[in-house]
N, C-alpha and C positions, 0 to 999 in steps of 0.2 A: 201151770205156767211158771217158767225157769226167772228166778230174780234177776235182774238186770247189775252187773257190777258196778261199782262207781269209777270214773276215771282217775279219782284221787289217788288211788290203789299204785298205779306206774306211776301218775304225775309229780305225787310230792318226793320220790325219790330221786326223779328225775333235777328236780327244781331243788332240792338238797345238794346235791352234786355241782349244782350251776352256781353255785352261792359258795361251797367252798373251793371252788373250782378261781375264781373271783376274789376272794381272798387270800387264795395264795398267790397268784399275778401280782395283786397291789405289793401283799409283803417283800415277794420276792425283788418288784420292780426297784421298790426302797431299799431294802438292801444292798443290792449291787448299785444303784447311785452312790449309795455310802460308802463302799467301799471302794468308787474311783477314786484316784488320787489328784486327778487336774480339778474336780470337785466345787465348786465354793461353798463353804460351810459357816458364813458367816448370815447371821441372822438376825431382827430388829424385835424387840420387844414395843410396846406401846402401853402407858400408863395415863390414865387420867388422874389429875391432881384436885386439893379439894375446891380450886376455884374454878373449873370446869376447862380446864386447860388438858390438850393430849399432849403427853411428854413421850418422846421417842427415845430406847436405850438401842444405841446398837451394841452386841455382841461380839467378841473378840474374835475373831478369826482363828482357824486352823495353822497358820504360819505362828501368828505370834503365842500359842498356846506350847508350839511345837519346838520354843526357844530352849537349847542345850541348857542343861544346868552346869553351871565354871565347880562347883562342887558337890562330894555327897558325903551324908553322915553316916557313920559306921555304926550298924548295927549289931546285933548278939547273933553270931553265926556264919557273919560273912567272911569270905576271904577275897582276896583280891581279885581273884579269878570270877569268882560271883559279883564279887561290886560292877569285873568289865564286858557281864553278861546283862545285867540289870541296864547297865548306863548304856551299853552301845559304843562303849570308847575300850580298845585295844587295850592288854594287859600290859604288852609295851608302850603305848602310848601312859598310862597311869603311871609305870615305874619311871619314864623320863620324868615326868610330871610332878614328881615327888622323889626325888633321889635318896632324900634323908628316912624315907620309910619303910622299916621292915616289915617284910610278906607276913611273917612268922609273927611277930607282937602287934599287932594292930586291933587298938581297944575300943569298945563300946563307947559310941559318943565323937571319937573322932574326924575330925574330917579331911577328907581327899579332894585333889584337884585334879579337874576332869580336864579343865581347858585354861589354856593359860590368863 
């Protein structure tokens, strides 16, 4: 008489499949939430204090994290053309912005003005 197989054999690969199949949905679902940009990415923490009070923080928003910096500090290596890839603001916008500053000598530590 012939052993009888177990259905385990197909099923748990079956049910492996179903599970990460399922896990890449959710990641992927989050993902591309996060990366829309109309988004709201503000968020509330909630703490309990030691007198049995919940204290609510809300977290800063997307917009106000997203505030231009008016300047940046010169680091070892940069040039100008790197500071207005870093920043996001035009290399002629940085040279209006700084008329008195040479492309050519600009030292570690100093700082530039992004916006007026």
């Amino acid at each position: 008489m012939p052993r009888r197989r177990s259905p385990a054999r197909w099923l748990v690969p079956i049910v492996l499949l179903a599970c990460v199949f399922a896990v890449y949905s959710i990641v992927n679902a989050n993902l591309l939430s996060s990366d829309d940009p109309g988004a709201s990415s503000s968020t509330s923490k909630t703490a309990t204090t030691g007198k049995g009070r919940t204290v609510s923080k809300r977290l800063k928003s997307s917009k106000r994290r997203s505030r231009r910096r008016r300047t940046y500090t010169v680091k070892a290596g940069d040039t100008l053309s790197s500071i207005a890839v870093k920043t996001g603001v035009s290399l002629q916008r940085i040279q209006q912005l700084n008329p008195k500053l040479d492309s050519n000598s600009i030292q570690t530590g100093e700082r530039v003005k992004l916006s007026p």
